[in-house]
N, C-alpha and C positions, 0 to 999 in steps of 0.2 A: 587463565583463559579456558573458554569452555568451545568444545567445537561437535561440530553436528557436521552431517552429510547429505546431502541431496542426491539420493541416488537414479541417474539417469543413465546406467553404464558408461560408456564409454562418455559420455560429457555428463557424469557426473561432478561435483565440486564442492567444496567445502564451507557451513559458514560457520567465522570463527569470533566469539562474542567475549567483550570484556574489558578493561578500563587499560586508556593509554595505548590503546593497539594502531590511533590513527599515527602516534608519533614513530614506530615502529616499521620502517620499511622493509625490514629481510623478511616481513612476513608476504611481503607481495612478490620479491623477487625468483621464487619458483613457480612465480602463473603467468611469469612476461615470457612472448616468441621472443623478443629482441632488447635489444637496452632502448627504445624507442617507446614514448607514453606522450597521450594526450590528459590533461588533466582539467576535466570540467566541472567548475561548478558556479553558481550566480553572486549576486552583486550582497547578500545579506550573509550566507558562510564563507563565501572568500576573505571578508576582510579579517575572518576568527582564523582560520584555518587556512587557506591556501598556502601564504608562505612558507610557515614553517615544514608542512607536508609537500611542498613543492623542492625544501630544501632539503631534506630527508633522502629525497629520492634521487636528487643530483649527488648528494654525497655518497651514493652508492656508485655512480657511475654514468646515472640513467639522465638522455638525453627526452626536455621536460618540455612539451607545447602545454600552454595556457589558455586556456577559456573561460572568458566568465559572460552568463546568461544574466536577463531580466528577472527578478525574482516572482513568482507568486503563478498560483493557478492558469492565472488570466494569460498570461507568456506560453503558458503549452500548446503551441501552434506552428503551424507549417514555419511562420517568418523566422520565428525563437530555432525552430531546428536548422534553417538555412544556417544560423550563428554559427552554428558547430559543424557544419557542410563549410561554410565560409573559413573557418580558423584551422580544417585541418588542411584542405588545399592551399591554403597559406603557405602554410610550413611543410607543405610537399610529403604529408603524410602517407604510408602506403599502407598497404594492406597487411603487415607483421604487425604495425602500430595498434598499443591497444589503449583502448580510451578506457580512464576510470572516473568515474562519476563519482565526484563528492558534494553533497547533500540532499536532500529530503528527497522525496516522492516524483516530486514532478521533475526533477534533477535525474534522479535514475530512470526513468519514462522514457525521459528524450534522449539521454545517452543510449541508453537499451536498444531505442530507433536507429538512432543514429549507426548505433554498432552493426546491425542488423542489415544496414541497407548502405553503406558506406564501402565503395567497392566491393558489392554483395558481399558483403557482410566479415566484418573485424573481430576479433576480441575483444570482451570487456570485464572490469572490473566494479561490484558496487563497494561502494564506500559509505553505510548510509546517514545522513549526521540528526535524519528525526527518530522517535519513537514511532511513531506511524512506518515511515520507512523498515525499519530494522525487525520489525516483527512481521513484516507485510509485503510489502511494492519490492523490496529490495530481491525478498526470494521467487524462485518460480519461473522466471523469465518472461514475463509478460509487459510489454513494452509497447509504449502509444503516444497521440496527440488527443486533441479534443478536438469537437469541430461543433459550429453554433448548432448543429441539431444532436448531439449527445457526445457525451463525455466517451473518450478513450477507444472513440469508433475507428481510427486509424491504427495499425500499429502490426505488430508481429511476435509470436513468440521466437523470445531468443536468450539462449540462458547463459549467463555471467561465470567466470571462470573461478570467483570468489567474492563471500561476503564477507565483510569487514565491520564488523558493528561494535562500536567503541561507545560503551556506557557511558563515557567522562562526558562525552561530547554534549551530552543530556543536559550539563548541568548549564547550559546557553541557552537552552531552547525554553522561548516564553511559556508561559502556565498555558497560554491556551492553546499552544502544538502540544504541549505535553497529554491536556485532557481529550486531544482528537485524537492519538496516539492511541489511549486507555479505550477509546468505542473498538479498534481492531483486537486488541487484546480479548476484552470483555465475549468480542464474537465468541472466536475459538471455544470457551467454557461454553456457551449456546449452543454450539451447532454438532460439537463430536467430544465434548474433554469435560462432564460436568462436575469430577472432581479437581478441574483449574477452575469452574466458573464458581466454587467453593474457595477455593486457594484465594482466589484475589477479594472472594467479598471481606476474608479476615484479614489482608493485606493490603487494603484498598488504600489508606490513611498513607502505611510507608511509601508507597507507589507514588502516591501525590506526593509525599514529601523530599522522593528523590535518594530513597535510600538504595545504595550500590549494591548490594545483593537481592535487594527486592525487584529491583529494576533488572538485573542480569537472570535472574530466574525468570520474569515474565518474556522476556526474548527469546530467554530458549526455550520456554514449555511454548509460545508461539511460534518458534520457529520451527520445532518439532513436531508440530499437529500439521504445519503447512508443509514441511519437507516430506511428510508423510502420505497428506493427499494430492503433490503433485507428481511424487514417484507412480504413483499408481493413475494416476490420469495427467497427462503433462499438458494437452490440448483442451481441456475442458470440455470433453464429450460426455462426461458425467457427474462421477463425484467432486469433482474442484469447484463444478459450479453454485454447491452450499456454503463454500468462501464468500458468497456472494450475499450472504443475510442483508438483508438492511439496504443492499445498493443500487436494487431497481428504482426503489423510492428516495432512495437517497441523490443517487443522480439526480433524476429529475426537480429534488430541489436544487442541485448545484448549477443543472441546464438552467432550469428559471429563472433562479433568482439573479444570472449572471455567475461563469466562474473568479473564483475567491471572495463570492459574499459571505460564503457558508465555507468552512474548512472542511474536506474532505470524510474527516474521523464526527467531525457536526451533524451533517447532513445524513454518514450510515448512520448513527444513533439516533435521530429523528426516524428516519427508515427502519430499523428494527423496532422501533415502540408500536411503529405502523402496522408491521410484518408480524408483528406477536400479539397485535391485536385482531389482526384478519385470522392469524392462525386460531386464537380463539373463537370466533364468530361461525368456525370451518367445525370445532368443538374438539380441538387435539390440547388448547391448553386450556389452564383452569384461570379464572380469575385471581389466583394467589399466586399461580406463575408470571401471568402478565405484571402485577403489581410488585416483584421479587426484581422482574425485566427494569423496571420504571424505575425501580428504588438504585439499582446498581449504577446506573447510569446517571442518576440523579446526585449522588454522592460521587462520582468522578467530576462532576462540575457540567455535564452534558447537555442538549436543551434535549428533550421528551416530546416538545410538541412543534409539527412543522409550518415552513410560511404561509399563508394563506394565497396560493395560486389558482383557489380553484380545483375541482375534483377531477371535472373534464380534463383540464390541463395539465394535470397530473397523468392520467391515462394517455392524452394526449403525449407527451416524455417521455410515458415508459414504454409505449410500441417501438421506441426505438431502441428498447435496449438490445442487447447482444444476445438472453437469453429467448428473444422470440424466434419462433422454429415453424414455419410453413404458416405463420401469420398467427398463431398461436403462442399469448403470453405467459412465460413459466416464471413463478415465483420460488423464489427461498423460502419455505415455512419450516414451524418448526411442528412436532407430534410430539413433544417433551422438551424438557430443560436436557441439552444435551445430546438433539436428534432432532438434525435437520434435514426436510426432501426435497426437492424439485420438485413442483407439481402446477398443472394447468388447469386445476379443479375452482380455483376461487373466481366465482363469477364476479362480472362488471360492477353488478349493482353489493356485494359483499365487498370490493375491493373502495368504491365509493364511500359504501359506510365507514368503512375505516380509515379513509383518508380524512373524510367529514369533520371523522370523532377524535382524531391524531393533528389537527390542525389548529392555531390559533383562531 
């Protein structure tokens, strides 16, 4: 088992990465207030997992409420969170009670909420069962819904008492969560680590093929680039917002096109082909960068090029994102392989171009 730190002081927390840890419950029981848990997850990892982690947990002592959600993007919504407002008032859940969320992204999203605002605010645990997850949504604390005019516009930061990222669970998860997984990976080497964005283009093959050390190394060298930039900005008033590569434009195609038409890790990776071609147009990358960007992405199984919405409409989407500041849109770009900035310099008619040129 390999573990890493989130250092937050006094609510810092541990995440702890490596195969067979979801069977494993004494590793949860020094982050419970009480022998009291809620255990959330949807209708597509419960029928793998819930049981046996549900009985894990009763064999320790620990008294076990159950929920299960609608599976998929499209369910991250006020009604889907009522589910888990509805399930713990059931069971007369109080405020010692801590909810752990087992499965993917949008699982810990809404528990995260949920925790967050649930007799202001509960304990929680992630448990995360995607690759996207485990490297990503799970750390941080940052917790949401969606709403039809942008993704993850509701929410709150709220940080988790432990992550829990068990490699094994990998090997369930279809090729194509595993290749939207590989776009959050692939960031991190882009925007701050360019000897991992090195690492996985020699590794890329094992990574697809699901090899158990290739795969526990890419969580922790991502884990550890994120553990790192949210220590130092927790709220995203700066640096954490270059986490953000790919996802101005990426939302916007997942607004668009409807969420879960486009997977999450689909949508950044269409958004970063975008984003690294504006940032060339800007003249920070070279055309052997951009085509290096193309290629990596292109051999994890990714699409490269986004739906056709429309350029307006595109712009239209991304004024809503979260990184606009006094009516002024800030993008992710990069000034190298490995150096990423915030910046509001890419005009309208340059960000056009490149959705143009980045489009079906």
């Amino acid at each position: 088992m390999r573990t890493l730190n989130v250092e937050l002081a006094e609510r810092s927390y541990p995440i702890r990465i490596g195969a067979g840890l979801v069977g494993d419950p004494a590793l949860i029981l020094p982050y419970l207030k009480t022998k009291r848990v809620a255990v959330i997850t949807n209708d597509v990892v419960g029928p793998l997992y819930l049981a046996p982690f549900v009985a894990g947990l009763q064999a320790q002592g620990l008294q076990v409420t159950e929920i299960v959600l609608p599976d998929g993007e499209a369910n991250k919504d006020w009604p889907t969170l009522n589910l888990i407002f509805d399930g713990l008032l059931a069971a007369r859940c109080d405020r010692s009670t801590t909810l752990i969320a087992l499965g993917g992204g949008v699982v810990g999203d809404m528990v995260g909420f949920a925790a967050a605002t649930y007799q202001r605010g509960v304990p929680f645990i992630q448990v995360p069962t995607t690759l996207l997850s485990q490297v990503d949504s799970s750390v941080g604390g940052k917790t949401a819904i969606n709403h039809p005019l942008g993704k993850n516009m509701i929410g709150a930061f709220y940080q988790p008492r432990l992550v829990l990222a068990d490699t094994r669970v990998l090997n369930t998860l279809p090729d194509r969560e595993l290749r939207a997984g590989l776009a959050e990976v692939i960031k991190y080497g882009l925007i701050r680590d360019l000897p991992f964005l090195e690492w996985i283009e020699s590794h890329l093959d094992r990574l697809l093929a699901r090899e158990p050390e290739a795969l526990a190394e890419a969580v922790e060298r991502s884990c550890r680039n994120k553990a790192e930039v949210v220590a130092a900005d927790e709220t995203e008033q700066g640096e954490r917002a270059t986490l953000n590569l790919g996802h101005t434009f990426g939302h916007a195609i997942e607004t668009g096109m409807g969420y879960g038409e486009w997977l999450h890790g689909e949508a950044v990776a269409a958004g970063t082909i975008m984003a690294a071609d504006l940032s060339r147009r800007m003249g920070w990358l070279g055309d052997a960068d951009v085509a290096r960007i193309r290629l990596i992405h292109e051999r994890a199984g990714l699409p490269v090029v986004g739906p056709t919405l429309g350029a307006e409409r595109y712009l239209e989407l991304m004024s809503h994102d979260k990184k606009v500041s006094d009516g002024t849109l800030r993008l992710v770009l990069l000034k190298g392989l490995g150096r990423a900035v915030i910046s509001a310099e890419a005009t309208p008619a340059q960000m056009r171009a490149s959705i143009e040129a980045c489009c079906a």
